[in-house]
N, C-alpha and C positions, 0 to 999 in steps of 0.2 A: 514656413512650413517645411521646405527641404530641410531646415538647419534639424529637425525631429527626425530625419530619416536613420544616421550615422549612429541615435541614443537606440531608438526603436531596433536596428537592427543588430546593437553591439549587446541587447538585452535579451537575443537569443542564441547562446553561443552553442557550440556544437556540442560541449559536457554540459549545460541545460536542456537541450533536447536529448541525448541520451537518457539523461535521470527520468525526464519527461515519457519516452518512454518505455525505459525500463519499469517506470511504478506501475503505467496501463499492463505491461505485459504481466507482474505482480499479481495484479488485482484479480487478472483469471485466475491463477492459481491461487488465491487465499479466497474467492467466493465459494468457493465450493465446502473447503475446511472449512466454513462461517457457518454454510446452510444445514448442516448440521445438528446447529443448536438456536438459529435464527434464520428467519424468512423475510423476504419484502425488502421494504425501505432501512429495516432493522441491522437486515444483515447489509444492506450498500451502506451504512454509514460505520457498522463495523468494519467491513473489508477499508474502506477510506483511509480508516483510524489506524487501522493494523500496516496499512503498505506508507503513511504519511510517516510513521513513526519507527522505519524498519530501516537499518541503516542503507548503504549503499551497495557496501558487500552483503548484506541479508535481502536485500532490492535483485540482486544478482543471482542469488542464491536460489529465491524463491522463482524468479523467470526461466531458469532450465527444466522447469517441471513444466513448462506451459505446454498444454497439448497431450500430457499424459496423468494419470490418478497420482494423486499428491504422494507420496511415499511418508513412513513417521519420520525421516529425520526433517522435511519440509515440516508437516505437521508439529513438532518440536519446538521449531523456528516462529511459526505464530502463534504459539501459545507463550513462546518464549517474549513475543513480540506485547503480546496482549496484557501480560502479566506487569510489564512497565506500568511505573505513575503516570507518564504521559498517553500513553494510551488509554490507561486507566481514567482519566480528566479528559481524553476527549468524548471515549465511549458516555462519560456519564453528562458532559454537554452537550451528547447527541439524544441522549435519554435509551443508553443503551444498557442493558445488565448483561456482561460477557465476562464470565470467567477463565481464566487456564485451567 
């Protein structure tokens, strides 16, 4: 059981919890630009989609708005974000319809 300890604790490293929460701080700032055009469960599984598939430096980008009205270059950035194939494939196996 100890022998688990050393894997378990080397599998949260301190740039995994930063990313970890950098996306949560993300998430406030891109629900709001969501709720816009979707509500409810629609828009949390778009904000998801949008902060899962935002790079690192766009993860970064989008958490210095947290706390204040998103500005267009933010809003840019997630539609820039939205507009990918991979968000695009996961929006639509959420049963999401979210355009740029």
């Amino acid at each position: 059981m100890l022998a688990l300890v050393p894997l378990t604790l080397a599998a949260c490293s301190p740039q995994d919890m930063a990313d970890k929460i950098g996306r949560r701080t993300a998430e406030t700032v891109v629900r709001p630009i969501v709720d816009n055009r979707l509500t409810g469960p629609q828009a949390d599984a778009a904000t998801r989609c949008v902060v899962q598939n935002a790079s690192a430096a766009e993860v970064q980008s989008l958490a210095r708005d947290v706390g204040v009205y998103a500005g267009t270059s933010t809003e840019a950035v997630v539609w820039a974000i939205v507009a990918r194939s991979e968000t695009q494939s996961c929006l639509a196996a959420a049963g999401v319809a979210l355009g740029a």
